[in-house]
N, C-alpha and C positions, 0 to 999 in steps of 0.2 A: 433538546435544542437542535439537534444536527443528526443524522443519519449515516452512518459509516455503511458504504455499499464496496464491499470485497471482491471485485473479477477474480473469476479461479478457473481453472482448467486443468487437466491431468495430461493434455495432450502434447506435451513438449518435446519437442525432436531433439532440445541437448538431454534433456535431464526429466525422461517421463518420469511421472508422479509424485515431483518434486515437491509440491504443496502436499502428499500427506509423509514424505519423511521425516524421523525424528530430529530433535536441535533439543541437544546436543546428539551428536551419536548414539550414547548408550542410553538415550534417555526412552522411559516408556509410558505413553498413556497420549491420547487425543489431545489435552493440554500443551506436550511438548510433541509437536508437529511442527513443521514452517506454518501450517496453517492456524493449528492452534493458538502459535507465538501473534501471528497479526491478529486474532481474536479476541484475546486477552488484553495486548497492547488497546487496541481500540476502546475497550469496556475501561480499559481502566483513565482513559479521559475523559475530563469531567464534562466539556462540553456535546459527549455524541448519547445520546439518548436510546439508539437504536444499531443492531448491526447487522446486517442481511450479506448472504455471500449469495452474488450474484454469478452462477455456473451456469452449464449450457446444458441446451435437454438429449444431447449425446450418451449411447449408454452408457461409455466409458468412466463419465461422471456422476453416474451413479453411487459409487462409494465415495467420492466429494461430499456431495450433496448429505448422505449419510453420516459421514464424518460431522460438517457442520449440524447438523441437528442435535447428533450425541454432545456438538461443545454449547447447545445450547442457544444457538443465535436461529434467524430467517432464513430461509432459503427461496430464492426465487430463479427460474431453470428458462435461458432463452437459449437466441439464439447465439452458434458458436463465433462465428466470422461479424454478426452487426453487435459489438459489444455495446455502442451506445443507445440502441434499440432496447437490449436487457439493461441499460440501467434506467433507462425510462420506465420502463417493464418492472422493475422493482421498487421504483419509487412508487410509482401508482399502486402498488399492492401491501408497501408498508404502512404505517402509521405517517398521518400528516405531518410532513419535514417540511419547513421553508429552508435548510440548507442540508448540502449534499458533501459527504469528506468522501474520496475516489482515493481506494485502497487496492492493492495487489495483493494477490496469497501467496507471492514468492518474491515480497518485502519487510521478513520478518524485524528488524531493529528500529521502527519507528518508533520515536518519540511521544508517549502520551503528553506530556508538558508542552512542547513544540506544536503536537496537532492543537492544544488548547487554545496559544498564542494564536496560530493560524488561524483560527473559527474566532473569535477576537478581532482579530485586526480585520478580515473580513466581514463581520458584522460590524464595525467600528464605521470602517469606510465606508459602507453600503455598496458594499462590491459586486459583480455578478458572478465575477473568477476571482480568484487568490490563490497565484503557487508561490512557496518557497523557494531559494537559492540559500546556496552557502553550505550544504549538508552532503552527506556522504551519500553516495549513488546509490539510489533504493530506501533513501529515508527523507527525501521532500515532499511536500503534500501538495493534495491539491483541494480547494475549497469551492464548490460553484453553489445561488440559487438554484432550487427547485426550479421555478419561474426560467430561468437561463439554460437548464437541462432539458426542459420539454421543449424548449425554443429550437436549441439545438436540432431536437430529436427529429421536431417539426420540416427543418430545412436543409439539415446535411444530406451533402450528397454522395460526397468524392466517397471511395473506396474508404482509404486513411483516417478521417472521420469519422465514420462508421467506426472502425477497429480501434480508435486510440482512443475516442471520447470526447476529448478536449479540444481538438485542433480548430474546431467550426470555430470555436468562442475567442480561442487566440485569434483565429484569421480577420474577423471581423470589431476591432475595435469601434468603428462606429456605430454599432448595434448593442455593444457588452463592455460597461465598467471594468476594466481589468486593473488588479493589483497586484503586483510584486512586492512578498515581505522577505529580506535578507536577513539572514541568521547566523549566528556567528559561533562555532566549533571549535578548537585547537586545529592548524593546518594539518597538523597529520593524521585528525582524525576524519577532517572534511576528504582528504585526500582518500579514502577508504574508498571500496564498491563492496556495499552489503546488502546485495542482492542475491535470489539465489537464479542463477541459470544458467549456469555451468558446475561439475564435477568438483572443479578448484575453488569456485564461490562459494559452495557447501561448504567444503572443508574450511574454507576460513570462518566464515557463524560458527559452526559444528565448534571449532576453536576457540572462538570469542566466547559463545555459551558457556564451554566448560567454566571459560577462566574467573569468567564477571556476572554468572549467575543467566538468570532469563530473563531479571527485569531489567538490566543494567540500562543506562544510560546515556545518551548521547557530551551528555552535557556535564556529568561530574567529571571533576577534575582529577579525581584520584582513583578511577577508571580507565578508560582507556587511553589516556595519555600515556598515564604512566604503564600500562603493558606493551604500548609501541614504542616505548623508550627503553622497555627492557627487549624486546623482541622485535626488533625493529625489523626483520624481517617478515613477521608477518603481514605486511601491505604489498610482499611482493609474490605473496600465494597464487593470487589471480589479479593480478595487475596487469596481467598481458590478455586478460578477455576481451572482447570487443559487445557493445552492447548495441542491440538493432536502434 
């Protein structure tokens, strides 16, 4: 039904090679990567049919690229600075998708349940876009056609576009069905950033993993709530990072 297309990169000025460290710390094997964790996440929603990590044809990404094959998935290698170019670039080289889920490899805690809903309420609508709100930073999705991503590809210009993917389809409502679905979390777990791109944002996943496993959840109740209630300082690990 849907296509899960991965951005990845090793090239990060806080936290190079963050998409292949382990989650948790001591864990070991491809599977428990940051990368792995959004791989697995992905596969295990029931609506995405296919998952390609879309990395850049930079050497340095060579053991990315490597990585993703030994987990199993696509790999399609553009370029590093036009990311919306290589998700164009990867849709056209996968298997026919009419919808596209737009995944990071250093947002491991997404929701498979949640990406289901979102690919749902987006095909319900007949949307062109569909991003979530309400979820903790690094586990909203985002949903676009096929059809809407080549358009894109077709007419963006600015810089920013290029690099973020999205921006073209937001900017232009008159061109692109857009939908906002709200989602509803415990406050203190929506209050989260679990993302990895900073040293301290590690460490708090690195954290989370131990405690509630690797498939854990956004949404049970007797998960993370109840560990920010016993440890309520873990939300203030990296709560002082600032995210571009």
């Amino acid at each position: 039904m849907a296509l899960a297309l991965i951005q990845a990169r090793l090239g990060s000025s806080r936290l190079p090679g963050k998409s292949r460290l382990p989650l948790p710390l001591a864990a070991t094997g491809d599977a428990l990567t940051v990368l792995g964790h959004v791989v697995r996440r992905a596969q295990r929603a029931a609506a995405v049919t296919e998952v390609v990590v879309a990395t850049t044809t930079a050497p340095l990404d060579d053991e990315l690229a490597a990585l993703a094959t030994r987990l199993g998935v696509g790999v399609f290698r553009g370029s590093e600075p036009d990311v919306l170019g290589r998700f164009a670039g990867a849709l056209a080289a996968a298997s026919p998708a009419a919808t596209v889920v737009r995944l990071t490899a250093d947002n491991p805690a997404i929701d498979p349940a949640l990406l289901d809903a979102a690919v749902a309420h987006h095909l319900a609508t007949g949307a062109d876009y569909t991003h979530t709100t309400g979820l903790p930073l690094g586990t909203n999705l985002e949903i676009l056609s096929a059809a809407a991503l080549r358009r894109a590809h077709a007419a963006a210009s600015q810089p920013d576009e290029r690099e973020h993917v999205t921006p073209y389809l937001r900017r232009h409502p008159e061109l692109f069905r857009l939908e906002t679905l709200a989602l509803a979390v415990p406050p203190a777990v929506a209050a989260l950033r679990l993302t990895v791109d900073y040293p301290s944002d590690y460490a708090l996943l690195s954290l989370l993993f131990t405690e509630l496993g690797p498939g854990f959840s956004l949404t049970d109740p007797t998960g993370l709530p109840v560990l920010l209630a016993r440890y309520p300082w873990l939300a203030a690990i990296n709560a002082g990072n600032v995210q571009r």
